[in-house]
Backbone as CSV, one residue per row, in Angstrom:
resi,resn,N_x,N_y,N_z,CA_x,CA_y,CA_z,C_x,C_y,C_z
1,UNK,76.050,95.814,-44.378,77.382,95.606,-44.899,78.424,95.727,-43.797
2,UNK,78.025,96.601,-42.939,79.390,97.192,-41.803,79.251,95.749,-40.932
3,UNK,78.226,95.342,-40.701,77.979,94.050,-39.594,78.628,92.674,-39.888
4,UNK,78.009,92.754,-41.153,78.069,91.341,-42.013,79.669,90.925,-42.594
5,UNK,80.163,92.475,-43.496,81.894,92.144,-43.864,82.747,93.007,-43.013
6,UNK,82.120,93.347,-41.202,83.433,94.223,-40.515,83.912,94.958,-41.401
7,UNK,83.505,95.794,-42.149,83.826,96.909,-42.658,84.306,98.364,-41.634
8,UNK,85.514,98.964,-42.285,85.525,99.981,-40.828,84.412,101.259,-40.842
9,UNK,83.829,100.965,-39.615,83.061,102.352,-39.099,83.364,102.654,-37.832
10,UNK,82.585,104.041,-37.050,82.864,104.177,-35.702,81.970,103.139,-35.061
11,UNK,82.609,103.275,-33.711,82.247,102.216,-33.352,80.582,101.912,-32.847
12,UNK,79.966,103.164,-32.419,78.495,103.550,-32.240,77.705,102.174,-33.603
13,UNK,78.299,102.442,-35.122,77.491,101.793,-36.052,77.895,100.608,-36.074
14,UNK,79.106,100.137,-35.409,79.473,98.784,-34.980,78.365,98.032,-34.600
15,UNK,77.919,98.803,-33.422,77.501,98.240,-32.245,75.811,98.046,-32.662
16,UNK,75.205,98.539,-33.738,74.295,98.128,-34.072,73.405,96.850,-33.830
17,UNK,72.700,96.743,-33.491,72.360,94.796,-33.213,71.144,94.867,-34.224
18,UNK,70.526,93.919,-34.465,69.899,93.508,-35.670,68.601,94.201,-35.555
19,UNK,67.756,94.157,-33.877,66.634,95.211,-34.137,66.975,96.396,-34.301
20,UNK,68.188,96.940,-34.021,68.441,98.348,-34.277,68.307,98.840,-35.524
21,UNK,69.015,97.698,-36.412,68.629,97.969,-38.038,67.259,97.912,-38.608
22,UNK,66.575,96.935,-37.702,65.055,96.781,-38.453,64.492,98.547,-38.170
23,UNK,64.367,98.542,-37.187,63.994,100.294,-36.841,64.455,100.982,-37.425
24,UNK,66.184,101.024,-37.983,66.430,101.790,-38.841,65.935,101.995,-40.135
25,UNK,65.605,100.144,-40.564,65.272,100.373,-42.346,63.561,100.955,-41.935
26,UNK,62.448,100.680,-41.049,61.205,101.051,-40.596,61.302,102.683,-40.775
27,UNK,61.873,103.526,-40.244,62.187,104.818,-40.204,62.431,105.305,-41.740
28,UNK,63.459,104.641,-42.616,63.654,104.885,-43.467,62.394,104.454,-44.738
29,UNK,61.838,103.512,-44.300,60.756,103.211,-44.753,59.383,104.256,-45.189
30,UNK,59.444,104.834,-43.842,58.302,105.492,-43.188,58.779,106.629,-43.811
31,UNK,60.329,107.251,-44.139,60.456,108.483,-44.540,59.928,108.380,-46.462
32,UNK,60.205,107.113,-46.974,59.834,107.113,-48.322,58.632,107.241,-48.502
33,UNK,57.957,106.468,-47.464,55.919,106.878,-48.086,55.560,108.329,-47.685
34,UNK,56.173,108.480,-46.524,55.396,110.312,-46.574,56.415,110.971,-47.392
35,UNK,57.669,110.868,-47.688,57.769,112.165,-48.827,57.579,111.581,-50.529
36,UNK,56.397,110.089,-50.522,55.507,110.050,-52.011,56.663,109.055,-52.414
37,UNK,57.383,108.616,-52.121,58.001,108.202,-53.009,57.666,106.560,-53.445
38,UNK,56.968,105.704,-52.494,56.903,104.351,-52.511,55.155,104.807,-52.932
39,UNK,54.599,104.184,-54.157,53.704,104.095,-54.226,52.376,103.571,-53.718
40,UNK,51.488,104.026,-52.928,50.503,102.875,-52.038,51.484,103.236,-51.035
41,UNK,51.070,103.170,-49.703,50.774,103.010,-48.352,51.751,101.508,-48.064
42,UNK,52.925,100.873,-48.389,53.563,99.954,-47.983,54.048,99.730,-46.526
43,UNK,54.012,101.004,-46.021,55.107,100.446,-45.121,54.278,99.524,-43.581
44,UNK,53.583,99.139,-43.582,53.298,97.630,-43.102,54.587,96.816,-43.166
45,UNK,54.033,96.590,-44.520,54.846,95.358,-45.440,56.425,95.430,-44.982
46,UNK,56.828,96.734,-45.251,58.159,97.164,-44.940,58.613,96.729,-43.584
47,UNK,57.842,97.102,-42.656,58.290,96.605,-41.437,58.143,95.691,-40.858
48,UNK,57.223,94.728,-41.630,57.304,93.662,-41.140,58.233,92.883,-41.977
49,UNK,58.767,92.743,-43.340,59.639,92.818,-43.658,61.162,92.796,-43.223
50,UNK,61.569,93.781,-42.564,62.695,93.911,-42.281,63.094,93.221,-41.111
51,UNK,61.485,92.673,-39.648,61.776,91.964,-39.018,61.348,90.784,-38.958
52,UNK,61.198,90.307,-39.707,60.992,88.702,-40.051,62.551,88.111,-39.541
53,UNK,62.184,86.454,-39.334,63.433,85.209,-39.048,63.882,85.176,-39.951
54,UNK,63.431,85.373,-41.334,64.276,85.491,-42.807,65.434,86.316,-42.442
55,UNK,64.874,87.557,-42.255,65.893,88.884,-42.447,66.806,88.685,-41.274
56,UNK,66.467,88.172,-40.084,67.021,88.076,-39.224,68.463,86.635,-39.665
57,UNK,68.159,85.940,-39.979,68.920,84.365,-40.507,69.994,85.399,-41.344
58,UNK,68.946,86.453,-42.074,70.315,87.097,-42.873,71.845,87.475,-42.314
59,UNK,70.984,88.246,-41.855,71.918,88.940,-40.729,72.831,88.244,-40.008
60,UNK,72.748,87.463,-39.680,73.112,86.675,-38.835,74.335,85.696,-39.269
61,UNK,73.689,85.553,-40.823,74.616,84.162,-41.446,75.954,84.958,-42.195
62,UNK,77.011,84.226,-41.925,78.244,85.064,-42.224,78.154,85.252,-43.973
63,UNK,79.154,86.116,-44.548,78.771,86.586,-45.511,79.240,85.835,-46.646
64,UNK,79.519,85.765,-47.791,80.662,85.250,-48.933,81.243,86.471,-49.418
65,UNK,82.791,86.452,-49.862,83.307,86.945,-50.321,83.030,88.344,-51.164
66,UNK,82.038,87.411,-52.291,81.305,88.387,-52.951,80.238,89.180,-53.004
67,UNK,80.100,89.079,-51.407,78.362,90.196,-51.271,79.385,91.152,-50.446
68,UNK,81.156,90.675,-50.177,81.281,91.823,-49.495,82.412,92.949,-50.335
69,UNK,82.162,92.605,-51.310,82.811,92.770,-52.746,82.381,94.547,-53.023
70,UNK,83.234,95.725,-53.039,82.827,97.180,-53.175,82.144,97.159,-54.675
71,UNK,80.914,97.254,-54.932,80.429,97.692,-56.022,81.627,99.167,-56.691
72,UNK,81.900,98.876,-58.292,82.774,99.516,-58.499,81.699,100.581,-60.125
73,UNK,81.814,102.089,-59.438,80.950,102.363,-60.656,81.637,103.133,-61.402
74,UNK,81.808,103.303,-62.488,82.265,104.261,-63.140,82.481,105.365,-63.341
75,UNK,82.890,106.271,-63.533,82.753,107.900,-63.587,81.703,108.260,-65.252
76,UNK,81.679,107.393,-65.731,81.221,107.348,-67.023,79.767,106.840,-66.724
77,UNK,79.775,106.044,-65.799,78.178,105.165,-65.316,77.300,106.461,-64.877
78,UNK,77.978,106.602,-63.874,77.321,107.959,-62.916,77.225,109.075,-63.633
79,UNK,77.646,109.757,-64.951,77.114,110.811,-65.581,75.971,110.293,-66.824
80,UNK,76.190,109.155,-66.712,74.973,108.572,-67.798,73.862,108.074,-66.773
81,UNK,74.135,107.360,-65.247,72.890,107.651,-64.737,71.921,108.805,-63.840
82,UNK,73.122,109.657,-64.202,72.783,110.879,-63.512,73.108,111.155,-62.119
83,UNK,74.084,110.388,-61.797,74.272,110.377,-60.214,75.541,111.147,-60.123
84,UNK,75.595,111.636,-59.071,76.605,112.964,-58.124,77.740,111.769,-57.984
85,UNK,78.780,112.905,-57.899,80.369,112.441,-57.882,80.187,111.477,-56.464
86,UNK,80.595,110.106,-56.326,80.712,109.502,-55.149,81.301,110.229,-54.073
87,UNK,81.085,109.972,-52.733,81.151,110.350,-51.194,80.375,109.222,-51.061
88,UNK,81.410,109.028,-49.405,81.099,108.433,-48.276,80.232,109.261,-46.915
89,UNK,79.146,108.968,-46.280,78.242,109.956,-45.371,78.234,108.448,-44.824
90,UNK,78.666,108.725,-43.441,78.554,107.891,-42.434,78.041,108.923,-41.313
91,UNK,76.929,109.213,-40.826,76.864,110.109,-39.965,75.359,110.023,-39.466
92,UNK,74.531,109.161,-38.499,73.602,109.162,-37.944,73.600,108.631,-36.522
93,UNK,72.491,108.969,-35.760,72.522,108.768,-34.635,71.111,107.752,-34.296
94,UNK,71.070,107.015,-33.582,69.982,105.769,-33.623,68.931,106.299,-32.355
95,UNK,67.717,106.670,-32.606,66.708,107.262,-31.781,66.528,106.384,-30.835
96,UNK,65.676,107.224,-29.731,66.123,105.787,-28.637,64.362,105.224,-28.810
97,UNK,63.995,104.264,-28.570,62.651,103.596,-28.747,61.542,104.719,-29.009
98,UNK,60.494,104.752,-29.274,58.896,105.307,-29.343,58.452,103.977,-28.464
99,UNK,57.697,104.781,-27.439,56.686,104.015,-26.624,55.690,104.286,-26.321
């Protein structure tokens, strides 16, 4: 979202480039199967996934209006789906390669 609709962040998550994200969603990937949460052993799939020419074309291709559109939820949504009062957490740091 920050790449695609220049949304404001610091500038570190600016600067993101597209393998940086694949590693990011891979990591995040990798954190869902070991703490159980993705059923079966996926993350293959996942990472190859995230760096495919598909995902990449994504990335890449400017956005429309409406994918950069703030999902708007309710205060009424979020106690019926059980979700915590909204916040913003912008706060990670990008590991440097595994070799």
């Amino acid at each position: 979202m920050v790449h695609r609709c220049d949304l404001p962040a610091p500038p570190e998550v600016k600067a993101i480039t597209f393998d940086q994200s694949a590693q990011i969603l891979a990591e995040v990937g990798k954190s869902l199967v070991y703490a159980g949460l993705i059923k079966d052993n996926k993350l293959e799939e996942i990472v190859w996934a995230v760096r495919t020419k598909y995902a990449q074309s994504l990335w890449e291709r400017p956005p429309t209006q409406k994918e950069c559109e703030t999902p708007i939820v309710t205060t009424a949504a979020r106690k019926r789906l059980g979700l915590p009062q909204a916040k913003t957490v912008v706060d990670f740091a990008i590991p440097p390669p595994r070799r």
